[in-house]
C-alpha positions as CSV (number, residue, x, y, z in Angstrom):
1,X,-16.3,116.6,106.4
2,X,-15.1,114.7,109.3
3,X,-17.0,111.5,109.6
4,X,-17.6,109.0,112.5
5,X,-17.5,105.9,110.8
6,X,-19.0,103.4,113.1
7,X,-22.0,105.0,112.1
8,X,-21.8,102.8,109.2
9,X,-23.1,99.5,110.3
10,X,-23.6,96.1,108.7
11,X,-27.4,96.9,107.8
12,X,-27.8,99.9,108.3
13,X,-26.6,104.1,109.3
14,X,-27.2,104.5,112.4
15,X,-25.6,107.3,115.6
16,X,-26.4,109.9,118.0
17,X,-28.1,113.6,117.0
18,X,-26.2,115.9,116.5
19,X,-22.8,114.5,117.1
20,X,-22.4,111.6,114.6
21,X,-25.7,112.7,112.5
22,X,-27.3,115.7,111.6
23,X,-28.4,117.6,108.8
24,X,-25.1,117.4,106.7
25,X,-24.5,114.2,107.2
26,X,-28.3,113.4,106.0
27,X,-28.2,115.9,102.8
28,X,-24.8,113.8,101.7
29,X,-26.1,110.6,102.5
30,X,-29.2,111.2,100.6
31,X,-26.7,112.7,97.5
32,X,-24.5,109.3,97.7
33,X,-27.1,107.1,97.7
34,X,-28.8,108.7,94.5
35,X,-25.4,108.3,92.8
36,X,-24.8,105.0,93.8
37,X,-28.9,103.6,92.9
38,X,-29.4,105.7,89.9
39,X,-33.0,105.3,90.7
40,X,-35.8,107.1,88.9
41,X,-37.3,107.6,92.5
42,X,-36.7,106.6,95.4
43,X,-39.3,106.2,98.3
44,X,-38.6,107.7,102.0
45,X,-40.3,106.8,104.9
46,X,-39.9,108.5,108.7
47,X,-40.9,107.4,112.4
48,X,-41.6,109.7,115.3
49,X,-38.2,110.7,116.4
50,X,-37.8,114.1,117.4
51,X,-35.1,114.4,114.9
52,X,-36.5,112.6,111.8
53,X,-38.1,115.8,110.3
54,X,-34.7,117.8,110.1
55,X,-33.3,114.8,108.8
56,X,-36.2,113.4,106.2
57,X,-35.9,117.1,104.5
58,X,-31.8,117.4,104.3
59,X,-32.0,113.3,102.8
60,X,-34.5,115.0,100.5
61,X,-32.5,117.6,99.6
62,X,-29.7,115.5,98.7
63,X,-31.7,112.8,96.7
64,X,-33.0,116.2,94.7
65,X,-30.0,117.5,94.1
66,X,-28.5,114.6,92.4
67,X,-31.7,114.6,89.9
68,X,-33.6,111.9,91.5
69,X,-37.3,112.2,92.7
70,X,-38.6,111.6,96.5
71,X,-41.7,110.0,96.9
72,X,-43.0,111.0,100.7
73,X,-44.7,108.0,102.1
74,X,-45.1,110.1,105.6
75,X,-44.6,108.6,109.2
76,X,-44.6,105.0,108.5
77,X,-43.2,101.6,109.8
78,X,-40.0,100.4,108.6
79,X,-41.8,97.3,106.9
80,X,-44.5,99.6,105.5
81,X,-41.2,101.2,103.7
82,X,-40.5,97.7,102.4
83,X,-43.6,96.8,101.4
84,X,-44.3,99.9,99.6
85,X,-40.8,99.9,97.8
86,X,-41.7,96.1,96.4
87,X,-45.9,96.5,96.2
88,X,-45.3,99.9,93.6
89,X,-41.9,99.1,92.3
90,X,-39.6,102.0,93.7
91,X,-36.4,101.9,92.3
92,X,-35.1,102.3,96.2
93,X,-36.7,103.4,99.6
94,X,-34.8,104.7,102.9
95,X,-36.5,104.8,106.2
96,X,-35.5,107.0,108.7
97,X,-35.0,105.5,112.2
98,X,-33.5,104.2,115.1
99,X,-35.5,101.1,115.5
100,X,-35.7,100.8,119.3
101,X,-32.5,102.5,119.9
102,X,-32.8,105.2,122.7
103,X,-34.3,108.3,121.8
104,X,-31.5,110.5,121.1
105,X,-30.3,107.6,118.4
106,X,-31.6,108.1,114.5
107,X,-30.2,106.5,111.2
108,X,-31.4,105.5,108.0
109,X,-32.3,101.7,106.5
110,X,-31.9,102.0,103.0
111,X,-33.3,99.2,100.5
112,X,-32.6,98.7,96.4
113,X,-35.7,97.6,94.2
114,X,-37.6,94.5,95.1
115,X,-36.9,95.9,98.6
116,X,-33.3,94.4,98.9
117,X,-31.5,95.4,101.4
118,X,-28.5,97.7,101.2
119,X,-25.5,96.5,103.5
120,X,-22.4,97.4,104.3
121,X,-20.2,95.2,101.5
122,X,-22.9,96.5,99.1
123,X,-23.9,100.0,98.6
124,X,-23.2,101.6,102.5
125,X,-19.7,101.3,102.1
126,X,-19.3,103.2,99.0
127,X,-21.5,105.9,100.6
128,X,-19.4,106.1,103.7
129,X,-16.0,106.7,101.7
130,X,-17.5,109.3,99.1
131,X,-18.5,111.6,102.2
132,X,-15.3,110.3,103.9
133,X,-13.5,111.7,100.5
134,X,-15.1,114.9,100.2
135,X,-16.6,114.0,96.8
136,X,-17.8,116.8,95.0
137,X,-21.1,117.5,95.0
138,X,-22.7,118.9,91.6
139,X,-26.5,120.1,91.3
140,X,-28.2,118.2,88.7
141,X,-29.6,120.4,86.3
142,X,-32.5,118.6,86.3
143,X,-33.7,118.4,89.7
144,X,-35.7,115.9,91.6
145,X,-39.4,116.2,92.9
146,X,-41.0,115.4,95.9
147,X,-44.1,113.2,95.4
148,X,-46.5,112.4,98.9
149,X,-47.9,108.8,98.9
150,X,-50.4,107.6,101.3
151,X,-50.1,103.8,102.0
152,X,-51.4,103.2,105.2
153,X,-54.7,101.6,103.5
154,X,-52.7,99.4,101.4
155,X,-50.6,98.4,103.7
156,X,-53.5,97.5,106.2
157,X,-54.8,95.0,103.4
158,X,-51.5,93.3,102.6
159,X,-51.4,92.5,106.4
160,X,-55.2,91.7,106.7
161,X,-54.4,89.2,103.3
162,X,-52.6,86.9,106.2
163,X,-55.4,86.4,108.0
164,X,-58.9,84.2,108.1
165,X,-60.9,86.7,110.1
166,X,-63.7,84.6,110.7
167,X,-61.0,82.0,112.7
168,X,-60.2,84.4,115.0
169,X,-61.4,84.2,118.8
170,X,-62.9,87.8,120.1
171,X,-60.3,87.6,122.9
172,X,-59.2,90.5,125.0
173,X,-55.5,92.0,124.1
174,X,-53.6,94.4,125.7
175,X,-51.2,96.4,123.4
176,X,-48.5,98.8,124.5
177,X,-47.4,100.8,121.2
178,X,-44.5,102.5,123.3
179,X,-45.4,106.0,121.6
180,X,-43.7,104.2,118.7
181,X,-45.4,104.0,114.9
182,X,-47.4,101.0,115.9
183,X,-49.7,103.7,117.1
184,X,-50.3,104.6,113.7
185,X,-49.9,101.4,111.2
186,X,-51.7,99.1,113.7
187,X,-55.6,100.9,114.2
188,X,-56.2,100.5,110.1
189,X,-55.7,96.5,111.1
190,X,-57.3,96.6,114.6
191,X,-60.5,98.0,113.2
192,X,-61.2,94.9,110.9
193,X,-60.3,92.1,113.8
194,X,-63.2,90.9,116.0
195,X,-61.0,91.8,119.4
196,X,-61.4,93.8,122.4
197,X,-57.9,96.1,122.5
198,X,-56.2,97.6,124.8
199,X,-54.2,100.5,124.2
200,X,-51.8,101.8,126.2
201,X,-49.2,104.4,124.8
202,X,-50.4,104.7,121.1
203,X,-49.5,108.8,120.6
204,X,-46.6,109.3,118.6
205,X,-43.6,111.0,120.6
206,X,-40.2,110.8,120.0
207,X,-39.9,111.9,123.4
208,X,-40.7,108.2,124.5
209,X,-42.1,109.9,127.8
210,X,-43.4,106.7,129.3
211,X,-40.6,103.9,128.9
212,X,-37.7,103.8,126.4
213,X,-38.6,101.5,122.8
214,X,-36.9,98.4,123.8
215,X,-39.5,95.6,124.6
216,X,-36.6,93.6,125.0
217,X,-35.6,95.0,128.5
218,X,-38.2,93.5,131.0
219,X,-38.7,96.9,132.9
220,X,-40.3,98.4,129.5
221,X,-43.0,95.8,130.1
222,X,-44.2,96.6,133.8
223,X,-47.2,98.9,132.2
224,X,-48.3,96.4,130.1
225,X,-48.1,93.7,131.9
226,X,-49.8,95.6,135.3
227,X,-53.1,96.5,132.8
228,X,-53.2,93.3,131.6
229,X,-53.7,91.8,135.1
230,X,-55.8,95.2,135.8
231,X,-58.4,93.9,133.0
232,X,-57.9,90.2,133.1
233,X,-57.3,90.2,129.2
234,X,-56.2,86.9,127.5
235,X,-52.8,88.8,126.8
């Protein structure tokens, strides 16, 4: 298989669908790293993009096929992956996603147990060269499951465990969750906060139909900060 390898990053997998990643690529990533954890289980996690689902079931198919179970945590947060790998002691976790990389961009953060970070000197490396090699692939005879997991609750409380409610001032907040999963991970927190919110752009869509998922480039903030001025909230 002919493999672009600057999709192998210091941190992470990450490249363009289809060109560098696709289906293939995902099924044999998902095989490699199930060789190279010999996990038990290991926990995957997906955002929005339009292309996670294709890639969430090849990854699965791969993990499977090398004898090691999937538990589904769902659409999540990359950080709701971590926590869940280290809060119910996965033997590994990979979460699918581009972070705010434009919407045709989609990769794959992978994590050990204790929610260690794979990185390129340790672990993505030796994935890259055994697709790079054309390793054989060989069906385990005893083939993974897929287990689904819902987390979001727990998740909500290990954030909430941060925070003194009762010091918090009922101030007025405008949040923009880009169509991004803070749509989905942030409500189960919202709803136990005494604050007026905001929302602007909390439906999921890969699509990012109203501005692209960097906050980082001041344009992506124009919404936000015109309803903010539009409804004289605090921030």
């Amino acid at each position: 298989m002919l493999v672009d390898s600057s999709i192998f990053k210091a941190y992470d997998i990450r490249g363009t669908v289809p060109d560098q990643i696709n289906g293939e690529m995902a099924y044999k990533i998902g095989y490699a790293l199930a060789g190279f954890l010999k996990p038990k289980s290991i926990a995957v996690g997906r955002d929005m993009r339009l292309s996670s689902d294709e890639l969430l079931e090849s990854l699965t198919r791969g993990i499977n096929d090398n004898g090691v179970d999937v538990i589904d945590l769902g659409l999540i947060s990359t950080d709701g992956l971590y926590f869940a790998v280290g809060k119910f002691g996965f033997d590994g976790g990979v979460m699918i996603t581009a972070s705010h990389n434009p919407k045709q961009y989609n990769g794959f953060k992978v994590c050990r147990k204790n929610a260690e970070p794979l990185s390129g000197q340790e672990g993505l490396n030796q994935v890259r060269r055994f697709i790079e090699e054309g390793a054989e692939i060989t069906k385990s005879p005893s083939r993974g499951i897929v287990v689904r997991k819902d987390i979001s609750r727990d998740y909500a409380e290990h954030c909430l465990s941060f925070i003194d409610t009762l010091k918090i001032k009922p101030f007025k907040i405008v949040i923009d969750a880009g169509n991004g999963m803070a749509g989905t991970t942030l409500p189960p927190v919202l709803e136990k906060l005494p604050i007026e919110v905001i929302r602007l752009y909390f439906e999921l869509d890969g699509s990012f139909p109203n501005h692209p998922a960097s906050p980082l480039e001041p344009e992506n903030l124009t919404d936000l900060n015109k309803k903010i001025a539009e409804t004289n909230a605090d921030f």
